[in-house]
C-alpha positions as CSV (number, residue, x, y, z in Angstrom):
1,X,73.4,218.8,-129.9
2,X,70.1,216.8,-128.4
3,X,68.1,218.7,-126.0
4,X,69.3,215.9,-123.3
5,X,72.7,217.6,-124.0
6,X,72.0,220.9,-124.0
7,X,70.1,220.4,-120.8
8,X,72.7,218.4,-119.0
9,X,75.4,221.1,-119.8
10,X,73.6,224.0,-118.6
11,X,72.4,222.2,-115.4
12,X,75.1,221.4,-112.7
13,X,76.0,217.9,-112.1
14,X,74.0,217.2,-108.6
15,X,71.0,218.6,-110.3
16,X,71.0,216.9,-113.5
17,X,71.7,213.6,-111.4
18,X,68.7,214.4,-109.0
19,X,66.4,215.1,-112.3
20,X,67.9,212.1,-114.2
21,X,67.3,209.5,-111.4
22,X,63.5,211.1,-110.8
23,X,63.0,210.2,-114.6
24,X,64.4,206.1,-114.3
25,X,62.6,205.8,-111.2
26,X,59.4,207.4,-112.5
27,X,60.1,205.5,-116.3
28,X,60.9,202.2,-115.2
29,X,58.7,201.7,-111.7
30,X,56.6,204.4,-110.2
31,X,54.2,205.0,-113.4
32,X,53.5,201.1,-113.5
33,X,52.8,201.0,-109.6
34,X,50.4,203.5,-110.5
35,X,48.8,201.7,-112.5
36,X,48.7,199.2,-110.7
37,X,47.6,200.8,-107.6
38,X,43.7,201.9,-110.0
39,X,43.8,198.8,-112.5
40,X,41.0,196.5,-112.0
41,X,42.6,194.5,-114.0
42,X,45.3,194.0,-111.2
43,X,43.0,193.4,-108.8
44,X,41.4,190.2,-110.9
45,X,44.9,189.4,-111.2
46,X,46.2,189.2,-107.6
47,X,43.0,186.7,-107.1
48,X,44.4,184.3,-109.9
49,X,47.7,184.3,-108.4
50,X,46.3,183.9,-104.6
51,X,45.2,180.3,-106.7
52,X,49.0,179.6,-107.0
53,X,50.6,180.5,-103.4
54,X,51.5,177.1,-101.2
55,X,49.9,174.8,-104.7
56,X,52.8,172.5,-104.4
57,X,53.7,172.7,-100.5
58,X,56.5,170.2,-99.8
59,X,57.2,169.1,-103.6
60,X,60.0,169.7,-105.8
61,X,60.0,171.4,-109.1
62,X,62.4,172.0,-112.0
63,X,63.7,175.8,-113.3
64,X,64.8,174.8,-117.0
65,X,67.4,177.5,-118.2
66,X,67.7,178.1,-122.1
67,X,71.8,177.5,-122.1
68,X,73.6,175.1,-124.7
69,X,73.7,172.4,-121.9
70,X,70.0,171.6,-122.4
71,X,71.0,169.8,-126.0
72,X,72.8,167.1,-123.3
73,X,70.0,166.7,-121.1
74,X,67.3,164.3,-121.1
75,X,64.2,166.3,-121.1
76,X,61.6,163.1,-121.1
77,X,62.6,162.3,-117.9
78,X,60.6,165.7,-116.5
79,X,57.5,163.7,-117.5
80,X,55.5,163.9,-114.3
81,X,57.3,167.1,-112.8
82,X,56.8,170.7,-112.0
83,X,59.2,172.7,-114.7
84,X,59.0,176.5,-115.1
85,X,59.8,177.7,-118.7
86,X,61.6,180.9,-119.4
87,X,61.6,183.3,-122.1
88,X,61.6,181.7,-125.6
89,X,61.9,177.7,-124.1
90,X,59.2,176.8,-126.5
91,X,61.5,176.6,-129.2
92,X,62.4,173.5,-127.8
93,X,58.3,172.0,-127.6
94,X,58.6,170.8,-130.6
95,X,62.4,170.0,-131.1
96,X,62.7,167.7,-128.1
97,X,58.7,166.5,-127.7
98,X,58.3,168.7,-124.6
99,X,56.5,171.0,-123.0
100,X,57.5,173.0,-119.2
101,X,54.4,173.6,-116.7
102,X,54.6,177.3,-117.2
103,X,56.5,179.8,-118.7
104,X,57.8,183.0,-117.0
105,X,58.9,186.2,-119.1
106,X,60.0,189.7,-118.0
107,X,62.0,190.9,-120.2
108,X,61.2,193.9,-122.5
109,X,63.0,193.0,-125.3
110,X,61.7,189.5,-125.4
111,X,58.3,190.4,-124.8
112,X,58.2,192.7,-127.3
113,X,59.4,191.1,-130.3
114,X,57.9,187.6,-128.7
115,X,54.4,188.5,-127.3
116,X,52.3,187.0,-130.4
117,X,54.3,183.5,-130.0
118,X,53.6,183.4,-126.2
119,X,50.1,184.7,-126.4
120,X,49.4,181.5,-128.4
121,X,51.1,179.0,-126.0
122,X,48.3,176.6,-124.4
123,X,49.8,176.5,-120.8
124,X,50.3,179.0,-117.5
125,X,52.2,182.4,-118.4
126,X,53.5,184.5,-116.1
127,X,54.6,188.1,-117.4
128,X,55.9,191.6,-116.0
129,X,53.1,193.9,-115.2
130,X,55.1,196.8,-117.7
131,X,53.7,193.7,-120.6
132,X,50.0,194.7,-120.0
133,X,49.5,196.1,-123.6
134,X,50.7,192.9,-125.2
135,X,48.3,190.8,-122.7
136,X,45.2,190.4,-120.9
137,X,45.0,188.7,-117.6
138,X,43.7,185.3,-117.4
139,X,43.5,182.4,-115.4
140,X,46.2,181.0,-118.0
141,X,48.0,185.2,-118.3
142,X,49.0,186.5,-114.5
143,X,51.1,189.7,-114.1
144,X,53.8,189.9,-112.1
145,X,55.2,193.1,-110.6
146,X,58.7,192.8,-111.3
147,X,61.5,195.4,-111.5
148,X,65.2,195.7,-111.9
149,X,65.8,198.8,-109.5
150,X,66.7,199.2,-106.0
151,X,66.0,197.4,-103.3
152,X,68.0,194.2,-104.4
153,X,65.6,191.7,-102.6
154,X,64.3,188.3,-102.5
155,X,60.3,188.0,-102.0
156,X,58.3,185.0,-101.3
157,X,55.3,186.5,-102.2
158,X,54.3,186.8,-105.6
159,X,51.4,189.0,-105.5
160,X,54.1,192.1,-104.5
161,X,56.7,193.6,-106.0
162,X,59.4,190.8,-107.4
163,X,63.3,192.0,-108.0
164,X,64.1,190.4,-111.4
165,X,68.0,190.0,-110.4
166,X,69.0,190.8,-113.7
167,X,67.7,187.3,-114.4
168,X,64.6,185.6,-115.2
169,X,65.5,182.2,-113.3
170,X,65.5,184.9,-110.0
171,X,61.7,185.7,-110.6
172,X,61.3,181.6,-111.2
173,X,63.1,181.2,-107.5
174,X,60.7,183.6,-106.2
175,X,57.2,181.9,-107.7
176,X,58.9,178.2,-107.1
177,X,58.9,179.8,-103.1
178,X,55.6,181.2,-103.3
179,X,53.9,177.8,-104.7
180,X,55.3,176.0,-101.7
181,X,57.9,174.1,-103.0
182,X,60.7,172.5,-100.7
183,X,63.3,172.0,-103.5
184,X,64.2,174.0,-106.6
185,X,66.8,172.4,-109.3
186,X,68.3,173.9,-112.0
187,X,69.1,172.6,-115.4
188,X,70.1,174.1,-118.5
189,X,71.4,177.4,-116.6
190,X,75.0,177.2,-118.0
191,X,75.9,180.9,-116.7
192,X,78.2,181.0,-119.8
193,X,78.0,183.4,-122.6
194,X,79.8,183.3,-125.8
195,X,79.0,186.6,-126.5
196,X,81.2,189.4,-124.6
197,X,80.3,193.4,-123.4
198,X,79.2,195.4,-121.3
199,X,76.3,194.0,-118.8
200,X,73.1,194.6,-119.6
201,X,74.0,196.5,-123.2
202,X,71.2,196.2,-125.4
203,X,72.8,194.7,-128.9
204,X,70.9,192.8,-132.5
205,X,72.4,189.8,-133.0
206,X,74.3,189.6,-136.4
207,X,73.8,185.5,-137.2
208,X,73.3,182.4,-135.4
209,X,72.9,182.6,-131.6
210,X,75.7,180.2,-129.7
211,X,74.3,181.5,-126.4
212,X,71.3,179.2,-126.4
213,X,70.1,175.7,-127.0
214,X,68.7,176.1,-130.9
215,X,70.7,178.9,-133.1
216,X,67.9,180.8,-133.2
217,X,67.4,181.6,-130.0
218,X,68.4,185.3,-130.6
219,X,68.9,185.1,-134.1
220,X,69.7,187.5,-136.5
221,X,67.9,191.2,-136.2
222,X,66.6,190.0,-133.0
223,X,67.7,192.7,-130.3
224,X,68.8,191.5,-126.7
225,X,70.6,192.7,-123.7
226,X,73.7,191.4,-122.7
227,X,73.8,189.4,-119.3
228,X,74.8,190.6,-115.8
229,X,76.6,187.7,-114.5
230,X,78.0,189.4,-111.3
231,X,74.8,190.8,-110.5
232,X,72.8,187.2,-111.1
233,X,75.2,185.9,-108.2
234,X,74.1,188.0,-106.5
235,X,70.6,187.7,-106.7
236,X,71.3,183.5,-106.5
237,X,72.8,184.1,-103.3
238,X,69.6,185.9,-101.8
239,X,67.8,183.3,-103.2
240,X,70.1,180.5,-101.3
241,X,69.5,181.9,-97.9
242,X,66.3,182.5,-98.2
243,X,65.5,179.2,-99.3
244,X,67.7,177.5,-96.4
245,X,65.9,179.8,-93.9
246,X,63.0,178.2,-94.3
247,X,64.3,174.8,-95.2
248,X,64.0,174.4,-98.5
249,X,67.2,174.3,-100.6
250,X,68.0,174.9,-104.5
251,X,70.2,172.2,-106.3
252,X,72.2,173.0,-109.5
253,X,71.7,169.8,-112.2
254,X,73.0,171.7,-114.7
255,X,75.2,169.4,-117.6
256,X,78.9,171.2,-117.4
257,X,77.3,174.7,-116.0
258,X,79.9,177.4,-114.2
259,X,77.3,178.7,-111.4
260,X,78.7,177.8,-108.5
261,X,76.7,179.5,-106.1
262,X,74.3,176.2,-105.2
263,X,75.0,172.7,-104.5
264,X,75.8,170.5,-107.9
265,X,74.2,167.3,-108.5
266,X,73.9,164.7,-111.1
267,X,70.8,165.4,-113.1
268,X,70.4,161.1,-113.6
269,X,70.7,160.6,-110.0
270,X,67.5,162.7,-109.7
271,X,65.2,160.1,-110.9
272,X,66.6,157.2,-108.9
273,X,64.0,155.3,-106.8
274,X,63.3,157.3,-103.7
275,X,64.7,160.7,-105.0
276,X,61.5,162.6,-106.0
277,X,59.8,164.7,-103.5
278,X,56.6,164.3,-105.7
279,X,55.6,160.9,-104.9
């Protein structure tokens, strides 16, 4: 028997609960506001991202998901535009002659086993704060202070604390509204998995990844968590109000995706004459 056994049987339940939930609070956010609260480091880094808030006031930008769906879309035509990366998108640099304006990561898993790759990536990065061992803040490295506990929020400020909503494309709704911009769409985010279990269970993938745009995605031995789909919707639909709130709006011009919680619209029809809020 582990010691977290034999503590949790001699304890009763309402105790053990109280001293379990201390722990996950203390584990996954208090000891990194802490930090936070003394770094200098943060401090340098609330200034670069003060650079970012309102940048692109008024203009539209593009949140480019990892799912199958981005094999079917034509990525030249984001020549020109705003696109936030996520998690391992530069797999596709090469593969499709492309590059997104930034990339945005805050995943533990990925960062962990992906850190050296992103480290070397000539463009913007935006990372968790709980990343700071694997990076150095930069004007091209800025931390975010994201977390996947309670309170389930939306924040249009990106120098506070950021709910992931158990999805990176959340924490890219929430810069997209602190840099200003009136109009959001999203491509690639099929909100399909192949892959079945429990949300959020962390698993190693045992061959070719059919999750993702390019098999090796997650391929094999690399360890991921399992999505929350339920829980995404429900961060999309903060995001929605929020965004309609102020006026803005998020569109969905995802090839064959199954979110339904934002207006669809052809992803050709985007570049017709007149369509971009850019120009």
């Amino acid at each position: 028997m582990s010691l977290k056994q034999s503590i949790k049987k001699i304890l009763p339940e309402p105790v053990w609960k109280l001293v379990s939930d201390r722990y996950w609070a203390w584990y996954n956010r208090d000891r990194h506001l802490l930090a936070r609260i003394f770094s200098p480091e943060w401090m340098r880094n609330k200034g670069q991202l003060e650079i970012w808030r309102n940048k692109f006031e008024g203009q539209r930008c593009f949140i480019v998901g990892n799912g199958p769906s981005l094999k079917q879309t034509d990525l030249s035509k984001l020549e020109g535009e705003f696109t936030f990366g996520m998690n391992r998108i530069y797999l596709a640099f090469d593969q499709y002659d492309f590059l997104t304006s930034c990339l945005v990561s805050v995943n533990d898993l990925v960062l962990e086993q992906c850190h050296e790759d992103m480290r070397a990536l000539d463009l913007p990065k935006f990372v968790t704060w709980r990343s700071r061992k694997y990076f150095e803040a930069s004007p091209d490295t800025m931390f975010l202070d994201t977390d996947y506990t309670l309170p389930e929020d939306f924040n249009g400020d990106a120098t506070g604390r950021l709910f992931e909503g158990f999805t990176v494309t959340y924490v890219c709704l929430q810069l997209a509204y602190f840099m200003g911009f009136k109009e959001a769409i999203l491509i690639g985010v099929d909100h399909n998995f192949v892959t079945k279990g429990p949300a959020n269970a962390t698993v190693t993938s045992q061959g070719e990844d059919p999750n993702h745009f390019t098999a090796n995605y997650f391929g094999k031995g690399f360890r991921w968590q399992l999505p929350d789909l339920e829980g995404s919707e429900r961060a999309y639909h903060m995001a929605k109000q929020a965004y309609l709130a102020d006026g803005r709006r998020i569109l969905d011009a995802t090839i064959g995706g199954k979110l339904t919680v934002f207006p669809k619209v052809a992803y050709e029809d985007l570049f017709k004459d007149g369509e971009s809020l850019n120009e």
